[in-house]
Kinemage of the C-alpha trace (Angstrom):
@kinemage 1
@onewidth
@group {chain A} dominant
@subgroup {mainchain}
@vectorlist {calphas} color= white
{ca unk a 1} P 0.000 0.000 0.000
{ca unk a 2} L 2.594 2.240 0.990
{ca unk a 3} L 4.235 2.788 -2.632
{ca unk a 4} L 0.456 2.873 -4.074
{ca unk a 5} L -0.411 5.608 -1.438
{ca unk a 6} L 2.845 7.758 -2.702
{ca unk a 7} L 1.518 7.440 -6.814
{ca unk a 8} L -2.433 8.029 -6.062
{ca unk a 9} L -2.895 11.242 -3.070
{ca unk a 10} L -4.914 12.616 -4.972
{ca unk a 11} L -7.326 9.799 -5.326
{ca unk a 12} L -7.339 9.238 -2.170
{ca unk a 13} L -7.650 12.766 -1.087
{ca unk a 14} L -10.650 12.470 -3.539
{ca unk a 15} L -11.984 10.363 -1.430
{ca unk a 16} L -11.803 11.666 1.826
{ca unk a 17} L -13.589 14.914 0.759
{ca unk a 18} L -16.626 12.971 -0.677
{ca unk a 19} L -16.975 11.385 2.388
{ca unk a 20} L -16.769 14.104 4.420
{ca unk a 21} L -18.879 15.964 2.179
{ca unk a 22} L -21.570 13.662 1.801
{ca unk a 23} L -21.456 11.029 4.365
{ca unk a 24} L -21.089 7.489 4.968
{ca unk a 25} L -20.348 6.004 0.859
{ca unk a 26} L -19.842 2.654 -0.657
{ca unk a 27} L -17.536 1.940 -3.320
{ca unk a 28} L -20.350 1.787 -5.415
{ca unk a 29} L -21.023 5.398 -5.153
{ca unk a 30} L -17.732 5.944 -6.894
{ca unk a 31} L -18.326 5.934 -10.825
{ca unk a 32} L -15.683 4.814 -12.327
{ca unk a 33} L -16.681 4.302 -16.833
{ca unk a 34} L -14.087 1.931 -17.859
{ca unk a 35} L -15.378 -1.675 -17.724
{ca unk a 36} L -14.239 -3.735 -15.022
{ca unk a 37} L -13.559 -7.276 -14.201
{ca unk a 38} L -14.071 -8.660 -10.362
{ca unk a 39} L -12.685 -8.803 -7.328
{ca unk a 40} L -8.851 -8.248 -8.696
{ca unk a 41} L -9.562 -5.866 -10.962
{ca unk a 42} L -10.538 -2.370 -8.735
{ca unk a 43} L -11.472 0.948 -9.840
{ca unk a 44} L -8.607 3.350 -8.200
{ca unk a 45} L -11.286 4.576 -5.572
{ca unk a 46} L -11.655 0.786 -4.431
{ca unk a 47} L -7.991 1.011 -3.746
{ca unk a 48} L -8.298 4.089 -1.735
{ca unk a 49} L -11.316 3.326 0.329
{ca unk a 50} L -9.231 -0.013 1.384
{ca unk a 51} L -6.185 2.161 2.158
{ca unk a 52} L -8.074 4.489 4.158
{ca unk a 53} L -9.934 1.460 6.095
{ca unk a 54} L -6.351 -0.124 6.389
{ca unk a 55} L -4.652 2.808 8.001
{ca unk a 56} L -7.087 4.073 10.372
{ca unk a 57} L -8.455 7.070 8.595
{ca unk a 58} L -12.215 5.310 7.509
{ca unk a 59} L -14.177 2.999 9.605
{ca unk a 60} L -16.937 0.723 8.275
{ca unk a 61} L -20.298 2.041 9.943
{ca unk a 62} L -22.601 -0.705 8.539
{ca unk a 63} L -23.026 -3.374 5.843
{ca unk a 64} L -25.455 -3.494 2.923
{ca unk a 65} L -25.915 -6.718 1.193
{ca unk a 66} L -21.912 -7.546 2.381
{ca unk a 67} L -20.678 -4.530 0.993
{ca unk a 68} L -18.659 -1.683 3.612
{ca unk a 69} L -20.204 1.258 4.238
{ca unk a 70} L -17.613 3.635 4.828
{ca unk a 71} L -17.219 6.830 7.201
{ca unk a 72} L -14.867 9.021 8.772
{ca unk a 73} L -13.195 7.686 11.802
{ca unk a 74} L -14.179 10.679 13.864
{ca unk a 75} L -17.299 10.214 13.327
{ca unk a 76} L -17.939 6.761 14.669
{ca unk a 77} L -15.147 6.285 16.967
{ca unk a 78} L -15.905 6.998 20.837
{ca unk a 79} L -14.272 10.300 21.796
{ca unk a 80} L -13.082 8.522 25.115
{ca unk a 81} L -11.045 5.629 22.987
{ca unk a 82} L -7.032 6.276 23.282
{ca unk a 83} L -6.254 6.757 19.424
{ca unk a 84} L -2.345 7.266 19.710
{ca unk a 85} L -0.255 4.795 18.567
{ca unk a 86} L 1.423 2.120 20.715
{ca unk a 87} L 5.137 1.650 21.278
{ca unk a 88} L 6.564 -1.126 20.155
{ca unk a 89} L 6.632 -2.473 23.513
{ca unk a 90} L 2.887 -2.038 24.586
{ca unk a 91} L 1.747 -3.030 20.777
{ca unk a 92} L 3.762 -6.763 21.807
{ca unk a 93} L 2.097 -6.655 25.291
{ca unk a 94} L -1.077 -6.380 23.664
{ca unk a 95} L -0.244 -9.323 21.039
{ca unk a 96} L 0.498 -11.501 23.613
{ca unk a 97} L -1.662 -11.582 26.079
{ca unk a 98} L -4.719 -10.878 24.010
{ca unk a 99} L -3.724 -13.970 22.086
{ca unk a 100} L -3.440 -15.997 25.778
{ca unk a 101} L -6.815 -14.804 26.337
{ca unk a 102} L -8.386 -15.794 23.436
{ca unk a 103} L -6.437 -19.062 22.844
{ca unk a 104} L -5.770 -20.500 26.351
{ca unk a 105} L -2.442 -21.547 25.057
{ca unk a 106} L -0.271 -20.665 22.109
{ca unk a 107} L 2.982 -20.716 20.715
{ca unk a 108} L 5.458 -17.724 19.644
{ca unk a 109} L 4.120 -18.092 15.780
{ca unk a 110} L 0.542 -18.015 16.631
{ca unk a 111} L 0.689 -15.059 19.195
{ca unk a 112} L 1.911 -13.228 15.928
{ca unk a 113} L 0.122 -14.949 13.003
{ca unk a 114} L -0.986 -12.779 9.865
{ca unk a 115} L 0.069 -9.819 12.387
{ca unk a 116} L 2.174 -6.745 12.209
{ca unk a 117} L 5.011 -6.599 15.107
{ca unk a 118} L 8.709 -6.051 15.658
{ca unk a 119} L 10.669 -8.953 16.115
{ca unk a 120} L 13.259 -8.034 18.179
{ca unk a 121} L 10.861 -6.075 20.960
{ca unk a 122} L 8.453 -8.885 20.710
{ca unk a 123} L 11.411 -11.449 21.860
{ca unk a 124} L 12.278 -9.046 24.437
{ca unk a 125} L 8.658 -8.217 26.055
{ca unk a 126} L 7.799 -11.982 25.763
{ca unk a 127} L 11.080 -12.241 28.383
{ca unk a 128} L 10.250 -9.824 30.384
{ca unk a 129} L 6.714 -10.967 30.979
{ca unk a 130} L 8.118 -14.709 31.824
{ca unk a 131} L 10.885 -13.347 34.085
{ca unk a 132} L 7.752 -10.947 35.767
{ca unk a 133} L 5.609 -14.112 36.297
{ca unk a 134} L 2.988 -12.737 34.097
{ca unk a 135} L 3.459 -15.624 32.004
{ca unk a 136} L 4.124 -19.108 32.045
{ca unk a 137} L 5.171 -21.770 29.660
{ca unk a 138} L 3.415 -24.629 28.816
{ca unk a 139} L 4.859 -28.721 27.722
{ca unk a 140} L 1.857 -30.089 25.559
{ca unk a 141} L 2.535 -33.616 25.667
{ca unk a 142} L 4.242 -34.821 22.291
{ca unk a 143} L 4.890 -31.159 20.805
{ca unk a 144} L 8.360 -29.652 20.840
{ca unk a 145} L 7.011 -26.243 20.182
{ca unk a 146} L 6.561 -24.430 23.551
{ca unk a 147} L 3.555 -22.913 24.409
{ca unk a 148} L 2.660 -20.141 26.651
{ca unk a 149} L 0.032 -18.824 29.044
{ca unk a 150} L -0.977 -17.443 32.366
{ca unk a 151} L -1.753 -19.182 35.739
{ca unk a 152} L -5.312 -17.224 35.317
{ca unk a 153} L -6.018 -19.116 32.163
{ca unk a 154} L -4.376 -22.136 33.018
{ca unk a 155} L -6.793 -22.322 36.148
{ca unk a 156} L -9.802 -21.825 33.851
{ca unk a 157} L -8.853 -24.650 31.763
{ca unk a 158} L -8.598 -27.423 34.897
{ca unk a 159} L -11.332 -25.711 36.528
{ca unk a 160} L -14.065 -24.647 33.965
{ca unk a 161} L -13.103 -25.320 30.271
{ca unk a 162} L -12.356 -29.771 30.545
{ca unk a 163} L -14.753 -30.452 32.808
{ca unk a 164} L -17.350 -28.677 30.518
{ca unk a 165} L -15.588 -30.424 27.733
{ca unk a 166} L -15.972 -33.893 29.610
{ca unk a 167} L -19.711 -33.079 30.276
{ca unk a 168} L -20.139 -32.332 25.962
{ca unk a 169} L -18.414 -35.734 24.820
{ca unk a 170} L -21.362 -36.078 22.909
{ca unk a 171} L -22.058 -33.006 22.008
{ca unk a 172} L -21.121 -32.123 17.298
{ca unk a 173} L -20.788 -28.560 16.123
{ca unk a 174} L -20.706 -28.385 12.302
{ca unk a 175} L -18.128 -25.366 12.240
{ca unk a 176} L -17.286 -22.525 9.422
{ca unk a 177} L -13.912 -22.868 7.723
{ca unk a 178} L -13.462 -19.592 9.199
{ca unk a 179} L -14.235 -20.592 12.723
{ca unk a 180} L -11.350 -18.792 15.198
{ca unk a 181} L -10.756 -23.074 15.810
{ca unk a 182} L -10.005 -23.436 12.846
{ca unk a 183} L -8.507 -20.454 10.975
{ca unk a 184} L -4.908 -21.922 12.182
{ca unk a 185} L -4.517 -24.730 9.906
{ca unk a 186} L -1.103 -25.438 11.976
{ca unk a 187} L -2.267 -25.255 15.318
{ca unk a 188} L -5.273 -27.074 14.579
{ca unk a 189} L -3.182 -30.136 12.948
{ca unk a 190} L -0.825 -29.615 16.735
{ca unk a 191} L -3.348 -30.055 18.409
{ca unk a 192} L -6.101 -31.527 17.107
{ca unk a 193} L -4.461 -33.764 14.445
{ca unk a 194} L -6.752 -32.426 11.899
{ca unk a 195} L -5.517 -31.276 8.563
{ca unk a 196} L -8.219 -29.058 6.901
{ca unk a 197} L -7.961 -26.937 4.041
{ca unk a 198} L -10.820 -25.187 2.746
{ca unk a 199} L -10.815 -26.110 -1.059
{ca unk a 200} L -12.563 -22.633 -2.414
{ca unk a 201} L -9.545 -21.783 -4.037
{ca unk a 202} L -8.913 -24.921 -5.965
{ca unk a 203} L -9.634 -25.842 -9.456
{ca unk a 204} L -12.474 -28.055 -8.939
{ca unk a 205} L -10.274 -31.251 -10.033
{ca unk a 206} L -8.052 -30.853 -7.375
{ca unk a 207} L -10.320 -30.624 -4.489
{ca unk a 208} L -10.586 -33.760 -2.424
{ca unk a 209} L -13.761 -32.800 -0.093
{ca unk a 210} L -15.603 -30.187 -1.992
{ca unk a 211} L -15.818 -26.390 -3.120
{ca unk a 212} L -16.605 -25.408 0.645
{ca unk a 213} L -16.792 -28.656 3.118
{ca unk a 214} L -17.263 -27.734 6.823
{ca unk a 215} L -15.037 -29.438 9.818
{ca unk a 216} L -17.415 -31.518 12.201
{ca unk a 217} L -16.689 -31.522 15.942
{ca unk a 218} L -17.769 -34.372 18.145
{ca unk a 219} L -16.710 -33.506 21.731
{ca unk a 220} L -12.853 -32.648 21.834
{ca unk a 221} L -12.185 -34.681 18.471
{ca unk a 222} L -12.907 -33.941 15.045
{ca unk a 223} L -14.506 -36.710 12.937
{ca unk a 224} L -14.708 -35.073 9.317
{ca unk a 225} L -16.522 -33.007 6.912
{ca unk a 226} L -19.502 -32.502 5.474
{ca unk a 227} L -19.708 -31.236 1.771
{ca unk a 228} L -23.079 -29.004 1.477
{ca unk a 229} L -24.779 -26.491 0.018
{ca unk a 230} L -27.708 -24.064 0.019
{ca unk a 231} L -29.601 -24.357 -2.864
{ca unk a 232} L -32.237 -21.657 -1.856
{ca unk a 233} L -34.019 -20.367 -4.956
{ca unk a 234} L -35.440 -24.541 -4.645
{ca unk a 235} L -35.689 -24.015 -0.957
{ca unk a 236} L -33.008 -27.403 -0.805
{ca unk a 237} L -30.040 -27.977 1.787
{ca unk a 238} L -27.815 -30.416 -0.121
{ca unk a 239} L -25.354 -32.662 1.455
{ca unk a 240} L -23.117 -34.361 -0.827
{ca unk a 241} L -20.653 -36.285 1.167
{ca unk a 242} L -19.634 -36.874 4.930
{ca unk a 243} L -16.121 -37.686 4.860
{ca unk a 244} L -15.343 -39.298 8.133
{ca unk a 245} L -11.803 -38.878 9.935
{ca unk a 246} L -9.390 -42.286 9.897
{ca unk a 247} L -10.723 -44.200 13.455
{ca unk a 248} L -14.167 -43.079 13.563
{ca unk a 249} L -16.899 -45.307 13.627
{ca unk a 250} L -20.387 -43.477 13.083
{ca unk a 251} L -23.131 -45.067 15.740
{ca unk a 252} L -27.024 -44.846 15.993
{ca unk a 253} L -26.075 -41.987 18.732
{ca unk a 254} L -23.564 -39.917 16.478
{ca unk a 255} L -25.719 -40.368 13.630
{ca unk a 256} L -28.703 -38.885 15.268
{ca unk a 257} L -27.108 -35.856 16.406
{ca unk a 258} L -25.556 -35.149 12.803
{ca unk a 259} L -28.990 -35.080 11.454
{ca unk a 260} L -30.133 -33.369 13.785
{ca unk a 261} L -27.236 -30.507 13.605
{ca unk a 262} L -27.649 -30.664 9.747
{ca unk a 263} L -31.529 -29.831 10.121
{ca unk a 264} L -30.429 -27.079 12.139
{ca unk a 265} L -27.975 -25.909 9.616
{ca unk a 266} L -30.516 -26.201 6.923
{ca unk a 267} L -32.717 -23.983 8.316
{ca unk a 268} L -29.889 -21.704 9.672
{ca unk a 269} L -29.418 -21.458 5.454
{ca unk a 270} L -32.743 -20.738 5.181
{ca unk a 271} L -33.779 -24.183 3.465
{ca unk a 272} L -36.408 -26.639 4.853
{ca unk a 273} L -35.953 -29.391 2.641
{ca unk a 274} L -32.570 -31.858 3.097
{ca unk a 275} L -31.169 -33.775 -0.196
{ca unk a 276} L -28.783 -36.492 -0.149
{ca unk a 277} L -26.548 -37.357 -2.928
């Protein structure tokens, strides 16, 4: 962005003045009259709504049909929220034990996954934070990678998170690819032993489990995918395939509660009939 920025100011100062002008825009309300392609083909003001997003200076204030709405910062931002901009040292505070909080435990990579930060201030505040007790490290049984996390959340996982998971052994979540479980195809594989990719991307005679199969969680292990879709101009949920993990055996119990989770997805996709190919 940064060279883009340098070649197109006045574009994006363009855009700024509309906004401010006239209000919260979508890129839609920029004309552009050469004829486009899709998603990798932007008009310039595309590029500079995304910029401005990016860096801070535009907020999205709603959504219409998936599309941003876009605003000034100032004018949806709380006047009480701290807007100056972290030191290195407080921005790798922030990574890491936000991360702890969220994950329970995690390793160096995932505290800083798809994430600006500075390397060598990270290393250093992730020290400093051990050697303060903040923070503790963590052995996960047959994993050389170390993990860390604090005695708080270490507490809450012997004392509240496996002894709900022991009372849910029964219990199957049909997740999103995007699911924060699963977004870390690495950690996920660590710890789960479950190697998901979401096949989207992928010519379709390359893709193993479908255009957009969804991970299936029974208890604490995962147990395969389901290849569906939402046909809803026929009002139909279809489910091509359930590919089951290596080692699970599907019984009358398991099999109940898929249907009955795929009934519930059905209508979640606002379909009330269920096909199977």
């Amino acid at each position: 962005w940064g060279a883009w920025s340098k070649k197109n100011k006045k574009v994006i100062q363009y855009v700024i003045d509309r906004i401010m002008e006239e209000g919260p825009l979508q890129s839609r309300d920029f004309e552009h009259p050469k004829k486009r392609g899709t998603w990798w083909d932007w008009k310039p003001t595309k590029h500079a709504l995304e910029y401005l997003f990016h860096t801070g200076a535009l907020m999205v204030r709603a959504r219409k049909s998936f599309h941003k709405v876009y605003d000034l910062t100032e004018r949806i931002l709380p006047t009480d929220i701290i807007t100056s901009e972290p030191t290195d040292e407080e921005h790798s505070e922030h990574l890491i034990l936000s991360a702890i909080r969220a994950n329970g435990i995690v390793t160096k990579n995932e505290i800083t996954y798809q994430k600006y930060y500075a390397p060598a201030q990270f290393e250093k505040t992730l020290n400093h934070l051990f050697n303060e007790k903040q923070i503790v490290r963590v052995k996960v049984e047959n994993h050389k990678e170390e993990y860390y996390s604090t005695e708080k959340e270490l507490d809450r996982l012997n004392h509240e998170i496996l002894p709900a998971i022991n009372r849910c052994q029964e219990l199957i979540h049909i997740l999103s690819p995007f699911d924060n479980l699963i977004i870390q195809r690495k950690r996920l594989k660590n710890l789960f032993d479950f190697d998901y990719v979401i096949e989207c991307y992928l010519p379709a005679h390359k893709r193993k489990f479908g255009y957009f199969c969804l991970p299936v969680l029974y208890g604490d292990k995962f147990i395969g995918r389901i290849d569906a879709k939402a046909d809803r101009a026929n009002n139909n949920f279809i489910v091509s395939n359930f590919f089951t993990e290596n080692g699970f055996k599907k019984n009358v119990k398991s099999n109940t509660s898929i249907k009955r989770k795929i009934k519930e997805l059905a209508e979640f996709a606002g379909c009330n009939n269920i096909t199977h190919i």
